[in-house]
BADO-995198 format. One record per atom (N, C-alpha, C, O): z, x, y; atom name. Coordinates in Angstrom, 2 decimals, decimal comma. Example, Ala and Ser with C-alpha at 12.3 -4.5 7.8 and 13.67 -1.06 7.14 Angstrom:
% BADO-995198
+---------+---------+---------+------+
:       z :       x :       y : name :
+---------+---------+---------+------+
:    7,80 :   13,19 :   -5,69 :    N :
:    7,80 :   12,30 :   -4,50 :   CA :
:    7,80 :   13,20 :   -3,30 :    C :
:    8,46 :   14,24 :   -3,32 :    O :
:    7,08 :   12,85 :   -2,25 :    N :
:    7,14 :   13,67 :   -1,06 :   CA :
:    7,87 :   12,90 :    0,03 :    C :
:    8,04 :   13,41 :    1,14 :    O :
+---------+---------+---------+------+
//
This chain:
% BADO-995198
+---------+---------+---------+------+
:       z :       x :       y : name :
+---------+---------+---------+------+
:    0,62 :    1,16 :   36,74 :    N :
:   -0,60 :    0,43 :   36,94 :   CA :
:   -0,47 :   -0,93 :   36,28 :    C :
:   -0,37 :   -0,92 :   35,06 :    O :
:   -0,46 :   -2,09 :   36,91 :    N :
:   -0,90 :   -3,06 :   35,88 :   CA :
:   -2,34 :   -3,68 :   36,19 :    C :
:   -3,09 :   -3,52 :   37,15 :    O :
:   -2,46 :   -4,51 :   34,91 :    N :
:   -2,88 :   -5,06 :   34,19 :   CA :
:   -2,98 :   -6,24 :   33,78 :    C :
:   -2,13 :   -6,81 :   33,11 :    O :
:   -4,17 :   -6,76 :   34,19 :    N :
:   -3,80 :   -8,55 :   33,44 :   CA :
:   -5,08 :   -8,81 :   32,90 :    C :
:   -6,12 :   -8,45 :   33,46 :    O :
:   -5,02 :   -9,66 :   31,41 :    N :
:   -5,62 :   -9,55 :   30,85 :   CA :
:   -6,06 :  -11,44 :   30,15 :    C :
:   -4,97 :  -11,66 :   29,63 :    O :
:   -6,54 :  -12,17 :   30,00 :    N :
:   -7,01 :  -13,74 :   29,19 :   CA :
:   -6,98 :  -13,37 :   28,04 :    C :
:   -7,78 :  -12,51 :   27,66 :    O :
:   -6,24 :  -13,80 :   27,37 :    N :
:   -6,54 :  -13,34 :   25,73 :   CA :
:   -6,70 :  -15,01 :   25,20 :    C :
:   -6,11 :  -16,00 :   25,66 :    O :
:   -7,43 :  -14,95 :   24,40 :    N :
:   -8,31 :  -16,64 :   23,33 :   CA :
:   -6,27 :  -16,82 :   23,14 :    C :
:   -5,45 :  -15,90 :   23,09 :    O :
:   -6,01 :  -18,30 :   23,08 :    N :
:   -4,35 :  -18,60 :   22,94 :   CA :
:   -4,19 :  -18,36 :   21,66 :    C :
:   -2,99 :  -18,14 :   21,49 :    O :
:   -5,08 :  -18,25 :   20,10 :    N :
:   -4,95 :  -17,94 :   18,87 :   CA :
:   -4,20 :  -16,56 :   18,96 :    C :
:   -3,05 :  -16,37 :   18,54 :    O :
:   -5,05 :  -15,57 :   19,61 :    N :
:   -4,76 :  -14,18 :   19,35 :   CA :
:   -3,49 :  -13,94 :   20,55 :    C :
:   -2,82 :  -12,91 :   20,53 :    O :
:   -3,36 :  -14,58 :   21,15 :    N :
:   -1,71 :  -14,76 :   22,29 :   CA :
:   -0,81 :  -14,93 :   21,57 :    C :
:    0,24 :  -14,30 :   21,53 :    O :
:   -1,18 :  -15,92 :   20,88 :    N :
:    0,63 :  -16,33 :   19,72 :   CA :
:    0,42 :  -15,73 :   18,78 :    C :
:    1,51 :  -15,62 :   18,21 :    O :
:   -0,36 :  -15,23 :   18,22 :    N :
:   -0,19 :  -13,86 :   17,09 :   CA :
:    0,72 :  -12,60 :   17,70 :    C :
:    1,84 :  -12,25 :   17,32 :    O :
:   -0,08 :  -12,02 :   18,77 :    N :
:    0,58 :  -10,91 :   19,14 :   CA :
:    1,95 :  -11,17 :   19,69 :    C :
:    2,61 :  -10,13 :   19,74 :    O :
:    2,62 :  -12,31 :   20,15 :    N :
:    3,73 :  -13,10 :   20,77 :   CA :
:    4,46 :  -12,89 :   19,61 :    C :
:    5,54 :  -12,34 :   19,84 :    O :
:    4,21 :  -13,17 :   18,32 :    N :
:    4,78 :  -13,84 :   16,95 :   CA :
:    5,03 :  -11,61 :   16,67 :    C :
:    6,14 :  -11,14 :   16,93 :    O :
:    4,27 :  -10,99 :   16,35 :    N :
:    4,21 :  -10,01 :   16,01 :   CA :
:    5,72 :   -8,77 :   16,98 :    C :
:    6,48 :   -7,83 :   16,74 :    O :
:    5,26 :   -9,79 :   18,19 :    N :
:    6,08 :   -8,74 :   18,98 :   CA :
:    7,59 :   -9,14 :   18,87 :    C :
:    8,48 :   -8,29 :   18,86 :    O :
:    7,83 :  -10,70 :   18,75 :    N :
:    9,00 :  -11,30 :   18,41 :   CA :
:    9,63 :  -10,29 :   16,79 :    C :
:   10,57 :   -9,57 :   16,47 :    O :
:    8,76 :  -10,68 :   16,38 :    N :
:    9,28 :   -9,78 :   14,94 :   CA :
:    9,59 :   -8,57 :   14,85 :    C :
:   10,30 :   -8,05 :   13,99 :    O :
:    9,02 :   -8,04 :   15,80 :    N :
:    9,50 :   -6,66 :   16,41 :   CA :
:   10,70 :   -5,73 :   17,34 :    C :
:   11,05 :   -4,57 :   17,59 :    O :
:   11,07 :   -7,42 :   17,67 :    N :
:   12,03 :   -7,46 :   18,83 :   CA :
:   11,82 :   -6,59 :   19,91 :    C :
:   12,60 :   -5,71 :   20,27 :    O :
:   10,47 :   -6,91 :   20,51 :    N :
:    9,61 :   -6,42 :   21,56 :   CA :
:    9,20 :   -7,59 :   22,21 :    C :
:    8,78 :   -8,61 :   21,68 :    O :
:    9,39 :   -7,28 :   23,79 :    N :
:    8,87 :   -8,47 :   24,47 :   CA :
:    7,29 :   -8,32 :   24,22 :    C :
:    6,88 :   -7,33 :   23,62 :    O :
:    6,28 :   -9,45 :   24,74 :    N :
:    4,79 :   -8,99 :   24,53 :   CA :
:    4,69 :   -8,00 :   24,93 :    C :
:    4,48 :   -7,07 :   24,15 :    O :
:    4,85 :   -7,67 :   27,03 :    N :
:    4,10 :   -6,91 :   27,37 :   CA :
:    4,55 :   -5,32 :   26,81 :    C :
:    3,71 :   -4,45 :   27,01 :    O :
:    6,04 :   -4,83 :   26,02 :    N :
:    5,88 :   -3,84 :   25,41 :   CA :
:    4,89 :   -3,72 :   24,08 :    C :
:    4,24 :   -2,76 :   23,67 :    O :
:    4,99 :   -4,68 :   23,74 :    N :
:    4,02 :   -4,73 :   22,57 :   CA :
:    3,06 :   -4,56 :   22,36 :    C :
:    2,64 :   -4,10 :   21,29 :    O :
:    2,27 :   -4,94 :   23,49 :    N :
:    0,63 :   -4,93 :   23,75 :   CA :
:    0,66 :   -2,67 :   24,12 :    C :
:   -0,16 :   -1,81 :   23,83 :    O :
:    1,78 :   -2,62 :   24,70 :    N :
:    1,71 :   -1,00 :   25,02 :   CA :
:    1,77 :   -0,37 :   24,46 :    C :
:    1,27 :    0,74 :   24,65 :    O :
:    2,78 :   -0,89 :   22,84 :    N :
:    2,81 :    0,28 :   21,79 :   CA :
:    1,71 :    0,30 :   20,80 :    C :
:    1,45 :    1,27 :   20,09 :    O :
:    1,01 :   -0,94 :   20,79 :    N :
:   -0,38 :   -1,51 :   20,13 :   CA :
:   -1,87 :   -0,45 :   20,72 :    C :
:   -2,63 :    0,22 :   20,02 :    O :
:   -1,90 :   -0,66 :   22,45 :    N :
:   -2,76 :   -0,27 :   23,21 :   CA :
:   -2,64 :    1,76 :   22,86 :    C :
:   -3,41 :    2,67 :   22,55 :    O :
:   -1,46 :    1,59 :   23,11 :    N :
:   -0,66 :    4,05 :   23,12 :   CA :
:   -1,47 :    3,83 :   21,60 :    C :
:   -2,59 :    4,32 :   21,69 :    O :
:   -1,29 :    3,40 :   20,62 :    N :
:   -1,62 :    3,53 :   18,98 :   CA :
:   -3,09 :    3,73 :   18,91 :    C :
:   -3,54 :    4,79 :   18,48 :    O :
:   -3,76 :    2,87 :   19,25 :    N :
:   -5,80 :    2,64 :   19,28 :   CA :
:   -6,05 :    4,24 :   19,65 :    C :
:   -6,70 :    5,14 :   19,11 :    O :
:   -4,99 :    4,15 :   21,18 :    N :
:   -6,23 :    5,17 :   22,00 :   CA :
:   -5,57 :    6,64 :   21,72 :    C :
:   -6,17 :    7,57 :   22,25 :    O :
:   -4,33 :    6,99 :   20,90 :    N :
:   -4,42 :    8,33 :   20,28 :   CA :
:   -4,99 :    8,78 :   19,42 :    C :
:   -5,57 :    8,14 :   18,54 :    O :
:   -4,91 :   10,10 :   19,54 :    N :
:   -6,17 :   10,70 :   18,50 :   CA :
:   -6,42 :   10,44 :   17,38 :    C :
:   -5,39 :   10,73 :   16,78 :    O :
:   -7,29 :   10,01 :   16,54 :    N :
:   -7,09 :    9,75 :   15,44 :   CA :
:   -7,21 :   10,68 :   14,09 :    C :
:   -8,17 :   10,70 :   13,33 :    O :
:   -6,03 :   11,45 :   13,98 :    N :
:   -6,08 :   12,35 :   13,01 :   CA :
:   -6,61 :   11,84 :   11,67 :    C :
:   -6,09 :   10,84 :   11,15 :    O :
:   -7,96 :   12,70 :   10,89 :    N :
:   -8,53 :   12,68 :    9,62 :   CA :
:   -6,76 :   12,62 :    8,69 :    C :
:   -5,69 :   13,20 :    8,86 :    O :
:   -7,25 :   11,66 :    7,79 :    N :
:   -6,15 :   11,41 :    6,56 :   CA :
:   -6,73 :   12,31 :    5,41 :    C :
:   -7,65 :   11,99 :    4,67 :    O :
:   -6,27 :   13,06 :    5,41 :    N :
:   -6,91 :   13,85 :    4,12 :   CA :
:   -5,86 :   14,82 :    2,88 :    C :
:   -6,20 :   15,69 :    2,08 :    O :
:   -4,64 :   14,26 :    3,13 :    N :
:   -3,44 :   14,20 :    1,85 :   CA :
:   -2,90 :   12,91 :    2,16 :    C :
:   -3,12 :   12,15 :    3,11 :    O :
:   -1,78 :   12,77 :    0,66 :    N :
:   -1,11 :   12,05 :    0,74 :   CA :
:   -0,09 :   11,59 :    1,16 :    C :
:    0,48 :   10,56 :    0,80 :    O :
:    0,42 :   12,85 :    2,48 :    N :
:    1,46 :   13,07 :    3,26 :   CA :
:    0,86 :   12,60 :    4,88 :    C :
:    1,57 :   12,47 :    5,89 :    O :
:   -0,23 :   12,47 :    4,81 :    N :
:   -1,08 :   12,21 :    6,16 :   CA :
:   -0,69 :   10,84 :    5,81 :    C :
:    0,09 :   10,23 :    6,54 :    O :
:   -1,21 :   10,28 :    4,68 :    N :
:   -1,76 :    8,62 :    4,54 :   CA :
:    0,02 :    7,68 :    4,80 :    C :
:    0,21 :    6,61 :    5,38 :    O :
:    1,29 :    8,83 :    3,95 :    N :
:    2,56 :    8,02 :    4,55 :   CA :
:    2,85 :    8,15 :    5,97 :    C :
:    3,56 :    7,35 :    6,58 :    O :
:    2,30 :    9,18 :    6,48 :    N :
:    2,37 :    9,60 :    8,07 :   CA :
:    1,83 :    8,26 :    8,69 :    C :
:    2,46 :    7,65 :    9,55 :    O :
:    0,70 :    7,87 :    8,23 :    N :
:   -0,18 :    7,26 :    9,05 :   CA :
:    0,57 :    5,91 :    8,55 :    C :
:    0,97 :    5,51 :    9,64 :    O :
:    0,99 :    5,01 :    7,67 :    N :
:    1,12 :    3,98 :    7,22 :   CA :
:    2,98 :    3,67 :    7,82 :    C :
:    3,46 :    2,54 :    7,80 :    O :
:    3,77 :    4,92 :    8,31 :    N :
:    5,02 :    4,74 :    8,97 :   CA :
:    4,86 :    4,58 :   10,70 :    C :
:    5,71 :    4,21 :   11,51 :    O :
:    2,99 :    5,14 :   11,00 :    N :
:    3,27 :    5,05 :   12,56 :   CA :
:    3,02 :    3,37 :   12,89 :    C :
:    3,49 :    2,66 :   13,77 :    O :
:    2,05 :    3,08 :   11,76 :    N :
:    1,57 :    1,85 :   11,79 :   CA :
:    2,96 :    0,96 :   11,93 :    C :
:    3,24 :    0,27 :   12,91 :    O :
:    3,89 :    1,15 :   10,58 :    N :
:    5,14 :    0,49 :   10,61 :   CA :
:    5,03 :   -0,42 :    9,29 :    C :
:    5,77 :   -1,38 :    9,05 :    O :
:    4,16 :   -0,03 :    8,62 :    N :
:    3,49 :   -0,37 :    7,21 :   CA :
:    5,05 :    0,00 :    5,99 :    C :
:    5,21 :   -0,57 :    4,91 :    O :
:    5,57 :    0,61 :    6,32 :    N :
:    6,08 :    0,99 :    5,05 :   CA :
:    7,35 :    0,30 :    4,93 :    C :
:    8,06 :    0,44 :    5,93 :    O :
:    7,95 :   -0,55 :    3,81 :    N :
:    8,98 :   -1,44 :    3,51 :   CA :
:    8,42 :   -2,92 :    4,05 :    C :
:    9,18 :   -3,88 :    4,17 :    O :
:    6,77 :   -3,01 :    4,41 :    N :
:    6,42 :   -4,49 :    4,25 :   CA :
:    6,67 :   -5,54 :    3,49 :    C :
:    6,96 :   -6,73 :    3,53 :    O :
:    6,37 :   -4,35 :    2,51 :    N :
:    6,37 :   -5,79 :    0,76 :   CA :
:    7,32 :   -5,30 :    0,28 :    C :
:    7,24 :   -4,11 :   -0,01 :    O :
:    8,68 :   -6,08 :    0,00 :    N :
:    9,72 :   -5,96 :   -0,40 :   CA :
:    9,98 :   -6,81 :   -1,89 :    C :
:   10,97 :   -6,78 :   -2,61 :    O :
:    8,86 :   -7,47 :   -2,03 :    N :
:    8,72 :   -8,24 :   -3,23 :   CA :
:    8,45 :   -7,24 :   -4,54 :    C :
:    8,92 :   -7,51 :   -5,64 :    O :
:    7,73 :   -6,16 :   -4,32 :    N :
:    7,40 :   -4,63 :   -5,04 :   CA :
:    8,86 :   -3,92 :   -4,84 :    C :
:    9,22 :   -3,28 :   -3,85 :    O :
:    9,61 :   -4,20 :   -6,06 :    N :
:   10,93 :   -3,04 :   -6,30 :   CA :
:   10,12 :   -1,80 :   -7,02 :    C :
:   10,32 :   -0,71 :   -6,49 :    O :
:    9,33 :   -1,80 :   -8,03 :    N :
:    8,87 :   -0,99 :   -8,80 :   CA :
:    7,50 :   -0,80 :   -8,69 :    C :
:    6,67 :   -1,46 :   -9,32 :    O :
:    7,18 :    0,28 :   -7,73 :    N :
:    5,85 :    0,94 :   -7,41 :   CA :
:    4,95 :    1,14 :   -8,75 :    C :
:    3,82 :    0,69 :   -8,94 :    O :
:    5,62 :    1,81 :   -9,51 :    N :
:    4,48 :    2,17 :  -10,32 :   CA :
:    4,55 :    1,13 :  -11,38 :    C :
:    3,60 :    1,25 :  -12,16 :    O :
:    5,31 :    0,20 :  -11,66 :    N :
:    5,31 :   -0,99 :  -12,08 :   CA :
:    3,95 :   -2,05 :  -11,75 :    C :
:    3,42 :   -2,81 :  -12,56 :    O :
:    3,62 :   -1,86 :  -10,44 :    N :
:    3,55 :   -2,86 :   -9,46 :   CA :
:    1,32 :   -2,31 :   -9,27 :    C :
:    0,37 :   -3,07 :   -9,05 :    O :
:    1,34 :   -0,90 :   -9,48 :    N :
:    0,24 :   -0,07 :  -10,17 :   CA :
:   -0,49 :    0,30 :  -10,98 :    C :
:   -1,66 :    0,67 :  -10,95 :    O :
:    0,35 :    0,18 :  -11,87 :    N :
:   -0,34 :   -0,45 :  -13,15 :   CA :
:   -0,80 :   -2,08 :  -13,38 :    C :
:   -1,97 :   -2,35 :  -13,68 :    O :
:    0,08 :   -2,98 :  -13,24 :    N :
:   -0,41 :   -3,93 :  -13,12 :   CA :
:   -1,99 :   -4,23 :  -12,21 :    C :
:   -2,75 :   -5,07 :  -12,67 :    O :
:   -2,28 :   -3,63 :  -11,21 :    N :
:   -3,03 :   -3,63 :  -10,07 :   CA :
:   -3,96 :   -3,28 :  -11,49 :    C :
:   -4,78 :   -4,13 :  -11,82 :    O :
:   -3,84 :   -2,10 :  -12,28 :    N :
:   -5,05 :   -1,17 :  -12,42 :   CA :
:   -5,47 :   -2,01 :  -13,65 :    C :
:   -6,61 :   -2,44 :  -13,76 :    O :
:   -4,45 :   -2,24 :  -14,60 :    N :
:   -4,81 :   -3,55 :  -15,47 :   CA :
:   -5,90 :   -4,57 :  -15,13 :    C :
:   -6,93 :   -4,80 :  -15,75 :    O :
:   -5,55 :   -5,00 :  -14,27 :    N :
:   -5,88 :   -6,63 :  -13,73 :   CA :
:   -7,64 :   -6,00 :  -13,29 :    C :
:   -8,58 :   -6,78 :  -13,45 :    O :
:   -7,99 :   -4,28 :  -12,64 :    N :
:   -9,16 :   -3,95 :  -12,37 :   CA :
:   -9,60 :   -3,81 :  -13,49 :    C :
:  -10,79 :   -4,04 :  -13,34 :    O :
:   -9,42 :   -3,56 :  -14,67 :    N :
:  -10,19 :   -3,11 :  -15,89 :   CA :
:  -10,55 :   -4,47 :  -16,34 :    C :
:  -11,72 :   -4,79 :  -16,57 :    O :
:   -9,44 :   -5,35 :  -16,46 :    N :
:  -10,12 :   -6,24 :  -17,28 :   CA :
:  -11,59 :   -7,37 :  -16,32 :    C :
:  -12,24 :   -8,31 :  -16,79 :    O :
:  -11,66 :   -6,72 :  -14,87 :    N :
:  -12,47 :   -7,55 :  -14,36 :   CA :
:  -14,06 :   -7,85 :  -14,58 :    C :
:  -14,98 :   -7,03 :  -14,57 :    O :
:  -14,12 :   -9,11 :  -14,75 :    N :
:  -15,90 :   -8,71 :  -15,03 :   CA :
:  -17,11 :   -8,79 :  -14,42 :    C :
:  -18,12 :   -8,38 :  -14,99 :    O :
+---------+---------+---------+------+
//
């Protein structure tokens, strides 16, 4: 079936830029984006769901600037205490 779609040119060269980085042409991109929304959305309710969910996304090894997680967690939790 296709599909054609006007997208605002802001949100065109985002998803263009996203899919390049992906080494996905757009129109796969927009498909693995579009398959993602409209499957089911399983409740996150461990912490084995939430890496499940954050590897389908493609979330995990984003921030490579964080060598040391719990380094990187504490600092976070620091920086909340002292807020006022």
């Amino acid at each position: 079936m296709g599909l054609t779609l006007e997208l605002p040119p802001a949100l065109a060269n985002s998803l263009e830029r996203e899919a390049a980085a992906r080494g996905l042409t757009l129109p796969e991109y927009a498909v693995e984006v579009l398959a993602k929304s409209s499957a089911d959305e399983r409740p996150i309710r461990t912490g084995s769901d939430l890496v499940r969910y954050w590897e389908e996304a493609g979330l995990l090894g984003t921030r490579p600037d964080i060598t040391d997680s719990s380094e990187h967690a504490r600092r976070i939790r620091e920086q909340a205490q002292r807020r006022a």
